[in-house]
N, C-alpha and C positions, 0 to 999 in steps of 0.2 A: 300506426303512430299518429298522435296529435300533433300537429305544428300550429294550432292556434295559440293566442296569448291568451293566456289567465286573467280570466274576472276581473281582478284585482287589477292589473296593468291595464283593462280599459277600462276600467271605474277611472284609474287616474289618469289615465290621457283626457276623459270627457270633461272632469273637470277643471282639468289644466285648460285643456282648450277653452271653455267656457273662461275662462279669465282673460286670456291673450288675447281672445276675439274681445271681449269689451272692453281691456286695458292697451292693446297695440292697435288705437285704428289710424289709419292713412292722417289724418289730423294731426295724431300725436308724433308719427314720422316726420310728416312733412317739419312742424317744429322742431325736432331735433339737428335739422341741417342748418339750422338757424342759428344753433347753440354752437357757444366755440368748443369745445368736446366732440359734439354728436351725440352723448352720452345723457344719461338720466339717472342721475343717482339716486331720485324717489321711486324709480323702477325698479333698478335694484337692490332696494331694498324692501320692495314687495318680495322679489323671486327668492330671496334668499326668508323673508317671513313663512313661505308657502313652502321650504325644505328645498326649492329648487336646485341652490348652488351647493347643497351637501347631499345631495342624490347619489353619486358615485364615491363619494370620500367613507371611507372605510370606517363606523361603529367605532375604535377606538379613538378615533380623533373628533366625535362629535356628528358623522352624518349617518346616511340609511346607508350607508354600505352597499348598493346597488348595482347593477352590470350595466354593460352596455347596450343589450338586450331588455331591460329593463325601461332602459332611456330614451334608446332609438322612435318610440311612440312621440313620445315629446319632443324631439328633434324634429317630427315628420308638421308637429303643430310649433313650433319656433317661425320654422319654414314658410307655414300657412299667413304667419301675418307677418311677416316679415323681419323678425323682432334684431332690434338693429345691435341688442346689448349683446355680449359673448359667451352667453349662456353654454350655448351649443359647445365651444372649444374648449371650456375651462372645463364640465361634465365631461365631456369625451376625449378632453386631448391633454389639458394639464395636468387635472387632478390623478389619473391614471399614472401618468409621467414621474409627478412627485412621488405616489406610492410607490413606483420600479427602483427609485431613487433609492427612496429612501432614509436611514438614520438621523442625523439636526435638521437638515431640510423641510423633509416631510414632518418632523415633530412640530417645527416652528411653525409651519404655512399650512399645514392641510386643516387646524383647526379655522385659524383665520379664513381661509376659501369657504368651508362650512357654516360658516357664520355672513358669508358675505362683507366681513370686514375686510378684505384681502382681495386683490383679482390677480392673477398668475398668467399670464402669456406663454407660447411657447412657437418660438421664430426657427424655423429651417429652411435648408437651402434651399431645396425646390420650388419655397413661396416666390423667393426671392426679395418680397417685401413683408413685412412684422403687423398681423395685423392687431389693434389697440394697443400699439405698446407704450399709447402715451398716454392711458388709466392705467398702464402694469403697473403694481407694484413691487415686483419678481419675475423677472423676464430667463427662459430657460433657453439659451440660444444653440443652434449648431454652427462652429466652426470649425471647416473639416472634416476633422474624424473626432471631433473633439464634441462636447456637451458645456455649457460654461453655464451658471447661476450670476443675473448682475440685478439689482437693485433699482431703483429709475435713476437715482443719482450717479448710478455709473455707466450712463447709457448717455447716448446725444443720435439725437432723430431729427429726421428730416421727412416733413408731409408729401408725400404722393397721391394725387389725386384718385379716385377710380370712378370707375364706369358706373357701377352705384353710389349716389349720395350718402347712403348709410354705413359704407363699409369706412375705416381711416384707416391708411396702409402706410409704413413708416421705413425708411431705409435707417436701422439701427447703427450705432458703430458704440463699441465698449470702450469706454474712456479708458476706462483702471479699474480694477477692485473688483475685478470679474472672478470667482471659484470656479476652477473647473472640477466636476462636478462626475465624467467619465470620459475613459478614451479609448481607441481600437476597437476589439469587436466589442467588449459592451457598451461603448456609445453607441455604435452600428443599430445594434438591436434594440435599444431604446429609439432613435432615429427611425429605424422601419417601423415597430411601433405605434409610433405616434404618428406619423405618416400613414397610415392603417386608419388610426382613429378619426383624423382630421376626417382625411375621405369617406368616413362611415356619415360622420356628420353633413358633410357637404353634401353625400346622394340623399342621405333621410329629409333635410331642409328643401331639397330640390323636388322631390314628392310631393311635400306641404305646397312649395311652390308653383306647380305643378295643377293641383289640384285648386288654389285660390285661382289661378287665372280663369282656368274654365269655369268656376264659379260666379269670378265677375261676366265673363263674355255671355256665361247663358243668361244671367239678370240683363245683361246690356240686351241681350239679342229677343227676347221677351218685353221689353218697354220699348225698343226702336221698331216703327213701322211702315211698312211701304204696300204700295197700290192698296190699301185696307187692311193689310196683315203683320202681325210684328214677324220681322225679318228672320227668328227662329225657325217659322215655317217651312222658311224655301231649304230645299234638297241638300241644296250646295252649303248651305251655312251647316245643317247637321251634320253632313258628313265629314267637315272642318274637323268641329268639336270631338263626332266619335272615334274621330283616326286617334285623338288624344289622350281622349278614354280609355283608349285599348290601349295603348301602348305606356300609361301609366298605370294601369291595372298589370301591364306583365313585368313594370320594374319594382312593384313592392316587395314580392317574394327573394327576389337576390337581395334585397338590401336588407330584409329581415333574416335573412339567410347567412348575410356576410355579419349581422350584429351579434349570432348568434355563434359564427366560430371567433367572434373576437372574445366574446366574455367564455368562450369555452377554451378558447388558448389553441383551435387545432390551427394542425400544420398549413393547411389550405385557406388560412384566414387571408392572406395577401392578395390571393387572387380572387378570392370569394371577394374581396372588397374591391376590386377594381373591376372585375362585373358589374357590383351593382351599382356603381358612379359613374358607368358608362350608359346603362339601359335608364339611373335615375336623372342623370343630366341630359341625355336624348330626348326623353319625356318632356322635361322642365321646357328644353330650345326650343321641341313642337310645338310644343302649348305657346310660347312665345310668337312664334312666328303663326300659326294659326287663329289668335286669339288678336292679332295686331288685325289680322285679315277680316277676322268677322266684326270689328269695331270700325271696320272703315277707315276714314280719314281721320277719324277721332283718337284713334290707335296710337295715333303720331305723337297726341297732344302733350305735354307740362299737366296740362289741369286733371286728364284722364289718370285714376290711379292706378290703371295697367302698368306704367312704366315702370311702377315701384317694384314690383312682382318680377317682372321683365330682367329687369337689371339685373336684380338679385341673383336671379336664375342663369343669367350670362357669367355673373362672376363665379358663384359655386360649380362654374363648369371648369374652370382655367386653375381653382383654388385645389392644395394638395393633390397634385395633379392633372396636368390635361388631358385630354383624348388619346394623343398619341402615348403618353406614358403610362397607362393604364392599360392600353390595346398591347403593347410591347411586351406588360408585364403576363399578360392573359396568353399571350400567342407561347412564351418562352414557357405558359405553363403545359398548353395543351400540346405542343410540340415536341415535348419530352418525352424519348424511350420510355415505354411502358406507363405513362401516364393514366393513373384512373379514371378516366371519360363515360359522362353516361350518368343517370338519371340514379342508377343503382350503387354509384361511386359518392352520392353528394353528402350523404351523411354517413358514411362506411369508417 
């Protein structure tokens, strides 16, 4: 069996990536926390010229009709430069959501999202906080057991700060004139869902994340030098780096693993995804806390733009689940009378 991607899927990660890296550099970050938004609406409306924001929106409504599988490349390069707009959740988490939806909903907004005229949110309890719902302009909330569609004007938010600069996290409350939209088990299901998606997103970004760090440390540890030598050299700084290397080379296969029962709809998608949000945020924190180590004291600093990477990579670990919620959901899977365990079980 092949399990590599298609030609085609890395034709279009090189080239995506080739644009993020010249269009998201740490400069253009850092100005964004400057702006009262955070946002950049000349950026997005690059992503959506380049087909970005209609990747996943299904051919009759205007986009390429693509999976999640498809995406997850590009998520792993969002990731890499950190890219602060919400690319990542509206491809893998709303636009999905609308389609499960459904009938005026999805007629109304999923061309709008495809075009990038539209950004759609999608706030659940486990966030606990709404993240961008103050560029939504369709916010799909959980209450309950409940699903509700509100509009921005029938929403009222309140700023929460976070741990990353880039991220704006919002405690919503619906005014009035909220739809509700599904309830009981088919909200349930749309809710685990999207819950699924989120986290698919979060490990692939934590990858890219992942990966930029150790990029910048080995350039930092290559121009910094001591007693004659740049600091690369010595033992202890490589074997930093390679603890990271590895252990981000063994979390891309689950997360490409878990992208792949998501756009295939199996049964084992949930836990296949909380696999690999555990092995790809484990990666992301080592590379953090290794990469603060090989930088020194500089590691610490505002002006170094490790911390951007850093941050990012602490929140995609707490987001659509933390550690312990995804360990719980893994244990309750392998712990189950006759559960299919084993190497021979993973694509069965």
């Amino acid at each position: 069996m092949d399990f590599t991607f298609t030609e085609d899927q890395l034709l279009f990660q090189d080239s995506v990536r080739d644009f993020l890296v010249n269009e998201i550099t740490p400069e253009r970050i850092r100005a964004s926390w400057e702006s009262e938004s955070g946002r950049d609406s000349a950026l997005w409306s690059q992503l959506a010229e380049l087909g970005l924001t209609g990747m996943t929106v299904p051919e009759a409504y205007g986009g390429l009709g693509m999976s999640a599988l498809d995406f997850v490349l590009l998520a792993q390069e969002c990731g890499y430069v950190a890219l602060p707009e919400p690319l990542v959740n509206s491809a893998l988490v709303a636009v999905p959501l609308l389609v499960d939806i459904g009938g005026e909903l999805a007629d109304q907004w999923l061309p709008k999202v495809a075009t990038g005229e539209a950004k759609v949110v999608v706030g659940l309890e486990q966030n606990l906080l709404v993240e961008d719902a103050h560029v939504a302009d369709l916010l799909l909330l959980q209450q309950g057991d409940s699903l509700v569609a509100a509009t921005a004007d029938a929403v009222s938010l309140i700023h929460n700060e976070s741990v990353d600069p880039s991220r704006k996290l919002f405690a919503v409350s619906v005014a009035g004139g909220a739809a509700v939209v599904a309830n009981g088990d088919q909200a349930q299901s749309l809710i685990q869902s999207s819950l699924d998606r989120g986290a698919l997103g979060a490990a692939a970004q934590a990858l890219g994340l992942a990966q930029r760090m150790i990029d910048l440390s080995v350039q930092y540890t290559s121009d910094r030098k001591q007693f004659g030598q740049a600091i690369g050299a010595f033992q202890a700084v490589k074997h930093h780096m390679a603890n990271v290397a590895v252990c981000l080379e063994y979390a891309k296969a689950p997360v490409h693993r878990a992208a792949y029962s998501i756009a295939c709809k199996e049964s084992v998608a949930s836990h296949a995804v909380s696999q690999a949000k555990l092995n790809a945020c484990e990666a992301a924190n080592l590379a953090a806390k290794n990469c603060i180590q090989v930088h020194g004291a500089m590691g610490y600093t505002w002006e170094v733009d490790l911390h951007i990477y850093m941050k990012k990579a602490w929140a995609m670990a707490n987001s659509w689940g933390d550690a312990g919620f995804h360990k719980t959901r893994v244990a309750n899977h392998i712990f189950t009378d006759g559960a299919a365990l084993g190497a021979g079980a993973t694509f069965a």
